[in-house]
Structure formats: structure tokens, C-alpha cells
C-alpha positions as a LaTeX table, in Angstrom:
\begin{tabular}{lrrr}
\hline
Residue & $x$ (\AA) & $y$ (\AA) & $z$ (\AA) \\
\hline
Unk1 & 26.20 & $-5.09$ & $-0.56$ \\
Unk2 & 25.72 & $-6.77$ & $-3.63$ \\
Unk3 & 25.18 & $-3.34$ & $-4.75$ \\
Unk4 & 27.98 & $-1.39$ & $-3.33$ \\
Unk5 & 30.32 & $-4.13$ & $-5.07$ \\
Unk6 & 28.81 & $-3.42$ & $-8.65$ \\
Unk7 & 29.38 & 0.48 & $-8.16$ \\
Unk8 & 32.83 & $-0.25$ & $-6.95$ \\
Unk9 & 33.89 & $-2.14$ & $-9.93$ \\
Unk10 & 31.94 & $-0.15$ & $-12.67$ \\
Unk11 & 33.93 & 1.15 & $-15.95$ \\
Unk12 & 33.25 & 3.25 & $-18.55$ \\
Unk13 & 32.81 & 1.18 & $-22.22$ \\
Unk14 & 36.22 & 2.86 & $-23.16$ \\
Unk15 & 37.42 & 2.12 & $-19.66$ \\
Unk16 & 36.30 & $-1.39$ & $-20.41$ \\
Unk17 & 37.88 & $-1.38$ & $-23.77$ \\
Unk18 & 41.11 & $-0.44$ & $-22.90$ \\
Unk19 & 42.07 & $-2.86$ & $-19.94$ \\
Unk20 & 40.78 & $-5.59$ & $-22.29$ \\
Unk21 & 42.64 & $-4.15$ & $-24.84$ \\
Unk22 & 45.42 & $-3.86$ & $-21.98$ \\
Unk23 & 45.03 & $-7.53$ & $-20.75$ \\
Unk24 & 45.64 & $-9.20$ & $-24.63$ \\
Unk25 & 48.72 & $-7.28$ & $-24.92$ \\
Unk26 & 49.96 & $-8.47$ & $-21.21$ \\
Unk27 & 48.99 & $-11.83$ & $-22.37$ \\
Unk28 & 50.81 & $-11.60$ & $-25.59$ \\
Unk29 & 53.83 & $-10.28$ & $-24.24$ \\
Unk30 & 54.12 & $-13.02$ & $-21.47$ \\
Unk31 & 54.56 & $-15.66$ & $-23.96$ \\
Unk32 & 56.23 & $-13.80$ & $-26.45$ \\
Unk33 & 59.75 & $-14.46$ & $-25.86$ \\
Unk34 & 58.64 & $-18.59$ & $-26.06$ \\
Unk35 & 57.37 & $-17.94$ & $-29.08$ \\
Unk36 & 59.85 & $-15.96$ & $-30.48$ \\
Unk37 & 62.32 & $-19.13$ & $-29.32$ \\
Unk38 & 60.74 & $-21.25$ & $-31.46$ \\
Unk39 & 60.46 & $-19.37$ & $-34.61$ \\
Unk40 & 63.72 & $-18.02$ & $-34.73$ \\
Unk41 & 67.14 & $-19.63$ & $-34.27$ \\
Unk42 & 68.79 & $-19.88$ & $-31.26$ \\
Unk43 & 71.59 & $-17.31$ & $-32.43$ \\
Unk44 & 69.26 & $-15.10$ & $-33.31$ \\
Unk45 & 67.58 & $-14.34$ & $-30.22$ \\
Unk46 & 70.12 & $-12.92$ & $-27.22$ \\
Unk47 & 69.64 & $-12.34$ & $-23.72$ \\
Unk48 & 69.49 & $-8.84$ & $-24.18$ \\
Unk49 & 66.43 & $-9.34$ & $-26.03$ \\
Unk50 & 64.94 & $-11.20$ & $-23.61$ \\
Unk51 & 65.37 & $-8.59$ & $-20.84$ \\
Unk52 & 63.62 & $-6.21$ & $-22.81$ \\
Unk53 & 60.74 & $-7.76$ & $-23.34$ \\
Unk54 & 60.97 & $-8.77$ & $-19.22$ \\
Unk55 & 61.22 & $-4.93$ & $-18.85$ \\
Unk56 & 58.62 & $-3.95$ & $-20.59$ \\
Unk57 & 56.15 & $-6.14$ & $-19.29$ \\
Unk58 & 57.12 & $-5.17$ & $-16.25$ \\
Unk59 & 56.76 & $-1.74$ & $-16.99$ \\
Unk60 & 53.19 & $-2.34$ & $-18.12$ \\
Unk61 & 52.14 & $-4.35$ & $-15.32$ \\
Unk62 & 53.63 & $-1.42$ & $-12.76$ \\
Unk63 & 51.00 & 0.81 & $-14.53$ \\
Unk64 & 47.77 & $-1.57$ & $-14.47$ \\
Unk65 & 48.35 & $-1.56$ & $-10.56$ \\
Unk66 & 49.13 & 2.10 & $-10.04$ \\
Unk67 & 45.86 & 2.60 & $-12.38$ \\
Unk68 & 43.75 & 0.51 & $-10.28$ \\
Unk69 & 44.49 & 1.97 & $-6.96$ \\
Unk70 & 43.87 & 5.27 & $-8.33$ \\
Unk71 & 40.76 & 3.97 & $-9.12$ \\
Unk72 & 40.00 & 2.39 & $-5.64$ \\
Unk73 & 41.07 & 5.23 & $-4.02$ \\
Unk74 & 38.69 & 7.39 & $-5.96$ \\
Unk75 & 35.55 & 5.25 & $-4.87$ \\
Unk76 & 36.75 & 4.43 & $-1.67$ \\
Unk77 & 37.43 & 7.95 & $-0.39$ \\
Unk78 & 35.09 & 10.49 & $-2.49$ \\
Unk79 & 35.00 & 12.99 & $-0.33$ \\
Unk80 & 38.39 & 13.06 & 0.94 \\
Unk81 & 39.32 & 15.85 & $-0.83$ \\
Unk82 & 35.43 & 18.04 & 0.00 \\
Unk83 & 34.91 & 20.11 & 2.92 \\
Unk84 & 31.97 & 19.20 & 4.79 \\
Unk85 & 29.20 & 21.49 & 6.55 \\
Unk86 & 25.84 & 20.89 & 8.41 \\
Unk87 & 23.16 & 19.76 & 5.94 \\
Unk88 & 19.94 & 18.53 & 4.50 \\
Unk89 & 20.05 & 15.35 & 2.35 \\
Unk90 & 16.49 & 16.16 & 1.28 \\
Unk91 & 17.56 & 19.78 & 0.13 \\
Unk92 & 20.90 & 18.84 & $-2.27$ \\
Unk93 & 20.73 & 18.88 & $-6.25$ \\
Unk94 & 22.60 & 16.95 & $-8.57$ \\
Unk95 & 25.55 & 19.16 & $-8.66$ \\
Unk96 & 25.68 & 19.17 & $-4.92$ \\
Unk97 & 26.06 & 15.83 & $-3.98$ \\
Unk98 & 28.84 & 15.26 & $-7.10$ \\
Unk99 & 30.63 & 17.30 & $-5.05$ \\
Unk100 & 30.72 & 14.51 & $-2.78$ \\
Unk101 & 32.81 & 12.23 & $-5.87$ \\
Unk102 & 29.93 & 10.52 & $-6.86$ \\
Unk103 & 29.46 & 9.64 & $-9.87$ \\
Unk104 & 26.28 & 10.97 & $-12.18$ \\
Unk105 & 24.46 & 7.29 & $-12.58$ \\
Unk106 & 24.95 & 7.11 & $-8.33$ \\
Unk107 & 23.64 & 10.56 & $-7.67$ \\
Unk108 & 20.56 & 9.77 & $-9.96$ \\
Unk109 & 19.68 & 6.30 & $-8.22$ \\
Unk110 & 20.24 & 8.49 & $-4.74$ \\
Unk111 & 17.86 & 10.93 & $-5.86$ \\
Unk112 & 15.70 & 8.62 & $-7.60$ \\
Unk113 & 15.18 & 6.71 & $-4.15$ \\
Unk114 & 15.08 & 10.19 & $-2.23$ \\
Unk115 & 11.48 & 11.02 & $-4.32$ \\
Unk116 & 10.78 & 7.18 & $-3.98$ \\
Unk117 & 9.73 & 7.22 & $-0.45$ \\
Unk118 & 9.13 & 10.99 & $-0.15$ \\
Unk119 & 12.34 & 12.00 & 1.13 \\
Unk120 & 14.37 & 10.80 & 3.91 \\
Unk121 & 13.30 & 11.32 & 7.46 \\
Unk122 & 16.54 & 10.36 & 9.61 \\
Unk123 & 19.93 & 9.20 & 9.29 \\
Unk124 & 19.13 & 5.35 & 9.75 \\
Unk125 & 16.56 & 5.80 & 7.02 \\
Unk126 & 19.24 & 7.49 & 4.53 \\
Unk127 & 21.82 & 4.91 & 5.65 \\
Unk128 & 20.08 & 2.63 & 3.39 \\
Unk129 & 21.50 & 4.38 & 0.40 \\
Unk130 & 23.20 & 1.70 & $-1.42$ \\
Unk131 & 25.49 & 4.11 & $-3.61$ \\
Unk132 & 27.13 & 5.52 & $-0.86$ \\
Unk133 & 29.70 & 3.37 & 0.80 \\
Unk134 & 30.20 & 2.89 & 4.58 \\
Unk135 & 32.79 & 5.16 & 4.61 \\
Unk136 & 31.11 & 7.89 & 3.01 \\
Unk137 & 28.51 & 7.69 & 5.19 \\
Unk138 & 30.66 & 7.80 & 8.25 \\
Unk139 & 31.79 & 11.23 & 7.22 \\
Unk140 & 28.59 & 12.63 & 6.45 \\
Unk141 & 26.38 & 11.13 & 9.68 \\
Unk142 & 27.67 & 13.68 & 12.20 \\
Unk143 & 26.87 & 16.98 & 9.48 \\
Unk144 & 23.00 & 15.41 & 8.29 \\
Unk145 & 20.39 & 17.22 & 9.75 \\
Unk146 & 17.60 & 14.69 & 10.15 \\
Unk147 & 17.40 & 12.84 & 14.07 \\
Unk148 & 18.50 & 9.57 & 14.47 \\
Unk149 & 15.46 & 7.40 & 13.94 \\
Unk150 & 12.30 & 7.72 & 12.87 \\
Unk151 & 8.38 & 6.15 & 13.60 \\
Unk152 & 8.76 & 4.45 & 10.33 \\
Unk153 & 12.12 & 2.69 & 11.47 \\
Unk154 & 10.85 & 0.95 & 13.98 \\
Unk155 & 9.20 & $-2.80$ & 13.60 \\
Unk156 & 5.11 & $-2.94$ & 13.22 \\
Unk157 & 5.18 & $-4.76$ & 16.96 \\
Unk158 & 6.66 & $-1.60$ & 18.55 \\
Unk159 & 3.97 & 0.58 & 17.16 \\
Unk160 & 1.03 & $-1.14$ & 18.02 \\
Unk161 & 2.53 & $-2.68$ & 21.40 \\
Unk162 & 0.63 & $-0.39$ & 23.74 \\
Unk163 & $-2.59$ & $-0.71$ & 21.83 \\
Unk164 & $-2.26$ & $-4.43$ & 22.34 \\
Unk165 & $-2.33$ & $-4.45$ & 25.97 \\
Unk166 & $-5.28$ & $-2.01$ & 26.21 \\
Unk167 & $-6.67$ & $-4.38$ & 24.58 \\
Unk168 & $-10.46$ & $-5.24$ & 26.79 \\
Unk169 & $-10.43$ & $-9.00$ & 28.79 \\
Unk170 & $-12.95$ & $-11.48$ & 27.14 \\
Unk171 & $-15.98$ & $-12.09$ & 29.41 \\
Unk172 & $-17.12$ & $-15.37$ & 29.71 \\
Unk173 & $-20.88$ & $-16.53$ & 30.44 \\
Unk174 & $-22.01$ & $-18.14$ & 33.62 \\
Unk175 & $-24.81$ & $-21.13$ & 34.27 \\
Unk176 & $-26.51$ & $-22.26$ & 37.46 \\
Unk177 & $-25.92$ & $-26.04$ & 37.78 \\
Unk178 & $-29.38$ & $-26.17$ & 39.24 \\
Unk179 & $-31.21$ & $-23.98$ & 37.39 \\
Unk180 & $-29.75$ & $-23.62$ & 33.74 \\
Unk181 & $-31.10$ & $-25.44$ & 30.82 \\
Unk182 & $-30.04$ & $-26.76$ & 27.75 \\
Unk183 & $-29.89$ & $-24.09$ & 26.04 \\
Unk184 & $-28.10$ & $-22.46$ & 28.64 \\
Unk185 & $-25.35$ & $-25.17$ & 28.77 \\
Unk186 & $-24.75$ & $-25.11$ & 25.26 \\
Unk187 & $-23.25$ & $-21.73$ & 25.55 \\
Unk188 & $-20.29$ & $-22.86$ & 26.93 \\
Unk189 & $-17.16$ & $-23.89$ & 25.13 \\
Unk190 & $-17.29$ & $-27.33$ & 24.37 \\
Unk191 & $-20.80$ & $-28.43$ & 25.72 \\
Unk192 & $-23.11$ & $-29.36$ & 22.70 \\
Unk193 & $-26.54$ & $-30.98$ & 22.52 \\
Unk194 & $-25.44$ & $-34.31$ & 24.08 \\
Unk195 & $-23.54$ & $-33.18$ & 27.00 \\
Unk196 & $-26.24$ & $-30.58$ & 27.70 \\
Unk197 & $-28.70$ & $-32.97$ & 27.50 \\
Unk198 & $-27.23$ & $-35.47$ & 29.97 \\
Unk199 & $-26.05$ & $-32.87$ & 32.72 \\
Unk200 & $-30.05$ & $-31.94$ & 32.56 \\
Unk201 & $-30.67$ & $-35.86$ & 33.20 \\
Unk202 & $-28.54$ & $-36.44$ & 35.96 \\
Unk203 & $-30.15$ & $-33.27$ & 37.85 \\
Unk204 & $-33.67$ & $-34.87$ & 37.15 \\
Unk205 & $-32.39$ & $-38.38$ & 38.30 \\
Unk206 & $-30.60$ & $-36.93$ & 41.35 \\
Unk207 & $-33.46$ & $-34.65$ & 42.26 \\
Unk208 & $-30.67$ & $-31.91$ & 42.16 \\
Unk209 & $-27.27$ & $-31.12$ & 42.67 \\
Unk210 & $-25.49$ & $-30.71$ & 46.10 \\
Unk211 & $-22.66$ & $-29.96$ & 44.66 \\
Unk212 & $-20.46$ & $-29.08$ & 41.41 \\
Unk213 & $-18.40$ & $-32.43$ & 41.90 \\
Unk214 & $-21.46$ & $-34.40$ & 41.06 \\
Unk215 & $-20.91$ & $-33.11$ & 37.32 \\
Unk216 & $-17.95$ & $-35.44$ & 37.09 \\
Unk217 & $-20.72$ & $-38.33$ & 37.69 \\
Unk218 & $-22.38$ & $-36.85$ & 34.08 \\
Unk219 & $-21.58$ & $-39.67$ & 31.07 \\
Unk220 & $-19.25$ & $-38.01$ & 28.64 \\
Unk221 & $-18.38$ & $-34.66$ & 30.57 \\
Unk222 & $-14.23$ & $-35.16$ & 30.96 \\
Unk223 & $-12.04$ & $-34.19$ & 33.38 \\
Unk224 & $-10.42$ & $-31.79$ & 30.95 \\
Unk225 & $-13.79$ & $-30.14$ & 30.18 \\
Unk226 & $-14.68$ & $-29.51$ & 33.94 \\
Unk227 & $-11.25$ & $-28.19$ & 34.86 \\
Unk228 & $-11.47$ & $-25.58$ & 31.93 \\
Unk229 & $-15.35$ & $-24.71$ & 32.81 \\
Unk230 & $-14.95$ & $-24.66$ & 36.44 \\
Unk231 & $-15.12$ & $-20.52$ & 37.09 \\
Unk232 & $-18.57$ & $-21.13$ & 34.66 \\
Unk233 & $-20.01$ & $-23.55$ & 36.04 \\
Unk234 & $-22.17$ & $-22.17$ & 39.59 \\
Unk235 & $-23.49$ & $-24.08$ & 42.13 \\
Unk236 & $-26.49$ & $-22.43$ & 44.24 \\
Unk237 & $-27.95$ & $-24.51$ & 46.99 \\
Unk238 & $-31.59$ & $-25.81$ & 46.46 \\
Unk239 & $-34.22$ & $-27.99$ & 48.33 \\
Unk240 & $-33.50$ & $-30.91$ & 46.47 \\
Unk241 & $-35.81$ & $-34.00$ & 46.14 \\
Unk242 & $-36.03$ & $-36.26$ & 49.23 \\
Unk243 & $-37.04$ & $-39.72$ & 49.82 \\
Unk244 & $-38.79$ & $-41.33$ & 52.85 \\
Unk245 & $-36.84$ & $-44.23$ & 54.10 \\
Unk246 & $-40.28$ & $-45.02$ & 56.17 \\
Unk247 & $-42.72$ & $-44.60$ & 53.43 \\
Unk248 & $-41.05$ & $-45.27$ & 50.21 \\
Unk249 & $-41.19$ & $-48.04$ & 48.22 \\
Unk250 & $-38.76$ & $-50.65$ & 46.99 \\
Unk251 & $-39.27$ & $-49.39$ & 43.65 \\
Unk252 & $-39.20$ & $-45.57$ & 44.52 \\
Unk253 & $-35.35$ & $-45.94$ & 46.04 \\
Unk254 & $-34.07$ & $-47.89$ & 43.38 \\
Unk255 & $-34.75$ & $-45.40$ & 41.25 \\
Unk256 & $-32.50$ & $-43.12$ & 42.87 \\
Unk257 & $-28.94$ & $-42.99$ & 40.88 \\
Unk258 & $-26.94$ & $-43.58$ & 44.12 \\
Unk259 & $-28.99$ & $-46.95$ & 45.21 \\
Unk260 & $-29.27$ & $-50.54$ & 43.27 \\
Unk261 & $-32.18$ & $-52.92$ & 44.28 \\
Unk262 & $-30.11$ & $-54.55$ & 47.10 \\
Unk263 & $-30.11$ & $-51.48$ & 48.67 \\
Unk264 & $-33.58$ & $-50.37$ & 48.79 \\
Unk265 & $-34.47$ & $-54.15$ & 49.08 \\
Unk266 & $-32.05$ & $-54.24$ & 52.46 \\
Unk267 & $-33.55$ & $-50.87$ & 53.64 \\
Unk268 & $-37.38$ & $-51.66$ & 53.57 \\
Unk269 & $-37.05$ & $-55.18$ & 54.91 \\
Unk270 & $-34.64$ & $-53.32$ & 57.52 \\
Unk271 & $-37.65$ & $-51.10$ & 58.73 \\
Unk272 & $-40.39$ & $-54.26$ & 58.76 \\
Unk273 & $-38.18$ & $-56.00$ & 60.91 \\
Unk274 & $-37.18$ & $-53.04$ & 62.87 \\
Unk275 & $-40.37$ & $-50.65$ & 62.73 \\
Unk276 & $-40.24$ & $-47.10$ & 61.34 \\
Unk277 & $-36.51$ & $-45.21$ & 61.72 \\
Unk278 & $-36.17$ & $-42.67$ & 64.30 \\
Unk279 & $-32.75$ & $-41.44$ & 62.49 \\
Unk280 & $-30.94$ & $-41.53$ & 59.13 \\
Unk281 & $-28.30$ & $-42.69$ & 60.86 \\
Unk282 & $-29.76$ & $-46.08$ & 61.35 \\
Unk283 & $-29.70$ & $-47.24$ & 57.72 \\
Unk284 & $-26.15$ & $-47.79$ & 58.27 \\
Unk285 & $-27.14$ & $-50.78$ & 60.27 \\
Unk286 & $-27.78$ & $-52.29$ & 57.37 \\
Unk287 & $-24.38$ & $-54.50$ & 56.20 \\
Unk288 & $-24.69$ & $-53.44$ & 52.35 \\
Unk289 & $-24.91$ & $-48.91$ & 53.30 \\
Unk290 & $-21.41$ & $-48.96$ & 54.00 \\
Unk291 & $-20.33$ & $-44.90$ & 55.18 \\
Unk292 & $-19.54$ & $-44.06$ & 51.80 \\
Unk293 & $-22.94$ & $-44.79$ & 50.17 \\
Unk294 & $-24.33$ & $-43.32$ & 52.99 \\
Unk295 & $-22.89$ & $-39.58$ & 52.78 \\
Unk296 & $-23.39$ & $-39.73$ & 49.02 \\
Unk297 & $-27.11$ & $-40.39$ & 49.56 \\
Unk298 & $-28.04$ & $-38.41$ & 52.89 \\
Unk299 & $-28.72$ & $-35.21$ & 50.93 \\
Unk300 & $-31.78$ & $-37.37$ & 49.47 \\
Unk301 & $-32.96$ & $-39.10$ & 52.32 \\
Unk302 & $-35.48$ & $-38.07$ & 55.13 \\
Unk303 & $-37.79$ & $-39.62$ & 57.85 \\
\hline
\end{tabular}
């Protein structure tokens, strides 16, 4: 626009010359008869004189506007007087688009920008001609032979949208709860060398997992964490390792994660008093196994 606005308003140097020249004399005139008043007497300066001067600075005036819309009318409306045919924008030489009404410095910036980006390749991309006014360009759009848009009109994300959606799905690795190792742990997002170490522990301290809830039991493993590893993590069923409530020793259940010395304590005086168990179930005899303990610890239990 900014553009469009300097090409509407551009004069010749004599153009330029003469309005200035045109504007002091305006100037000069308009405060001539004040001047005149003051160096000359009264008597000496009529009425008559006065309208004179009025008259012919209105006179001049009438001609600086007619001049200027003559102007306007020429860059406004260049090819009002042209007759227009189908065409090729690419295809025109210098004389050819003058015959348009533009000017020689706007037909050399149009061609200029016409080698610029290797001619023009539809009508939205020749739109952007800055020395051709909106008008202009109305006239012409319906006569250019060029389509409508181009590939190089349109933004980068419309090109490349379908290759983004062929784009493959990210496959993410798997580890067996049971079975996996450090190493193996460490694979996943957000499991280092601590974390991987102490799921490892708890499976050795357990004897193995029964299921993938137990992980929540692992120090430092958060809530977060499991929820985004969930589809990684697998759980397989093993044979995990079993206690005998009739054989083993106060030591050897405490050392189990799920049972504290009161327990095991309770559970072996429980079977001297009592004799051997004939059932798991019977542990729950005992006032400190409540039924809570007792499911979590069943898995690791036996006769």
C-alpha cells in the first residue's frame, strides 16, 4: 500500500518545480492585498483593486484543482481509455503494458519483479504487483491467462499436510515384570539406574510378582510414572517363592516384605500351641492376620 501511495503521488522534477513554484505565488497573492494596505495609503488602494487580486487568486486556485484531478484521474483509471483482450502477463514488452497508462519507472519495476521470481504463474501471484492499483487489476483479472492459484500460493502446512499423517506410529518397547532386568527396565522412559534397581529388589524380596499393582509398592516409582508405562509394563504369571507356615522359621517369615516379627512370631507360636495347619485359612485365627494381610500374603504361603 505504502507503495501504491508513492506511485500515486509521484511528479516529475519540473512537475515538482512548478506547483512549488505555483504554491509561493498562491501564498504571495493571499496576503498581498494586506500588504499592499500597509504600504500604501488608504486612498490609494480601492475596492476595485482588491477584487482583482480576489479574482485572480481565485482563478489560480480553480486551475491547481482542475490540474490535480486530471492527474488522479490519469492514475486512477489507466486503462480507461485501452481496449482489453485475452492475455499473457508473462508474454507483454515494455511498450505493451504502457499501453495500459503506466508509466515507464512502473512498467520497469513490473517487469523487473516478473524476471524476479521467474515469471508469474496465476492471477493471485500477479496480484501482488504493487504498481498496479486495485482497480487496474480488476479490469485485467477476467482477460489474464494464468489459473487462479498456484502450488506456490498456498501455505508450507497445506503442502506437506498429507505427508504428515502418513507419517509411521512410534513403537514402544515392552518388559516382563517377572522376568526383565535392569537393563531391560532402563529402556523405558523415565526408569534410570535407581528405579531399575529397586523394582529388581522388590521381585527378589517378594519372591515374585502376582501382579502389576505390586509395582506401586516399589520406593520411588510414582503414580504418574506407572500410569504413563502401564501398556509397557507385562505381567506373566510365575511359580513364585512360597513359604511353609509349618516348617518355617520365625526368622524366615519376617523376612518376607508383607510380614513384621509380630506376625511370624504370632504364627509359629500359633502352630506349637495348635499343631501343624491343615489350611491357610487358619492363620487368620490368629488376632494380628487381619483379611487384608492375609490376601496380600496367600500367594506366598503354603502347607
Amino acid at each position: 500500500m505504502k507503495q501504491r501511495l508513492k506511485e500515486y503521488f509521484y511528479f516529475s522534477k519540473l512537475e515538482r518545480v512548478g506547483i512549488i513554484g505555483l504554491v509561493l505565488v498562491i501564498v504571495l497573492l493571499m496576503f498581498a492585498k494586506y500588504l499592499l494596505v500597509e504600504f500604501y495609503p488608504k486612498n490609494q488602494f480601492t475596492q476595485k483593486d482588491t477584487s482583482r487580486i480576489e479574482a485572480i487568486i481565485d482563478s489560480l486556485e480553480q486551475n491547481q484543482i482542475a490540474q490535480k484531478k486530471e492527474v488522479e484521474s490519469s492514475i486512477s483509471n489507466p486503462a480507461k481509455q485501452i481496449s482489453l483482450a485475452p492475455f499473457n502477463p508473462n508474454e507483454l514488452n515494455a511498450s505493451e503494458w504502457k499501453a495500459f497508462g503506466l508509466s515507464e519507472k512502473q512498467v520497469a519495476a513490473l517487469l523487473n519483479y516478473k524476471e524476479a521470481i521467474g515469471g508469474f504463474k496465476s492471477k493471485q501471484q500477479f496480484r501482488k504487483v504493487f504498481v498496479i492499483n486495485d482497480d487496474l487489476h480488476d479490469q485485467l483479472s477476467s482477460f489474464i491467462q494464468l489459473p487462479e492459484e498456484h502450488l506456490e500460493d498456498k501455505p508450507a502446512f497445506q503442502k506437506w499436510e498429507k505427508k504428515k499423517y502418513e507419517r509411521e506410529p512410534r513403537v514402544y518397547s515392552k518388559v516382563n515384570i517377572n522376568e526383565a532386568d535392569t537393563t531391560a527396565f532402563k529402556s523405558l522412559y523415565g526408569i534410570g539406574s535407581f528405579l531399575a534397581k529397586m523394582i529388581v529388589q522388590k521381585r527378589e524380596e517378594l519372591g515374585g510378582f502376582v501382579s502389576k499393582d505390586q509395582l506401586k509398592e516399589v520406593y520411588g516409582l510414582t503414580e504418574e510414572t506407572l500410569v504413563r508405562l502401564d501398556s509397557q509394563f507385562v505381567f506373566k504369571p510365575i511359580d513364585v517363592r512360597q513359604l511353609s507356615i509349618n516348617t518355617a522359621t520365625i526368622d524366615e517369615l519376617r523376612a518376607h516384605p508383607y510380614l513384621y516379627w509380630k506376625h511370624a512370631n504370632a504364627i509359629v507360636k500359633y502352630r506349637e500351641q495348635h499343631g501343624t495347619y491343615k489350611a491357610l485359612d487358619e492363620i487368620k485365627e490368629i488376632v494380628l492376620i487381619d483379611d487384608s494381610l492375609f490376601q496380600k500374603v496367600k500367594p506366598y504361603l503354603k502347607l
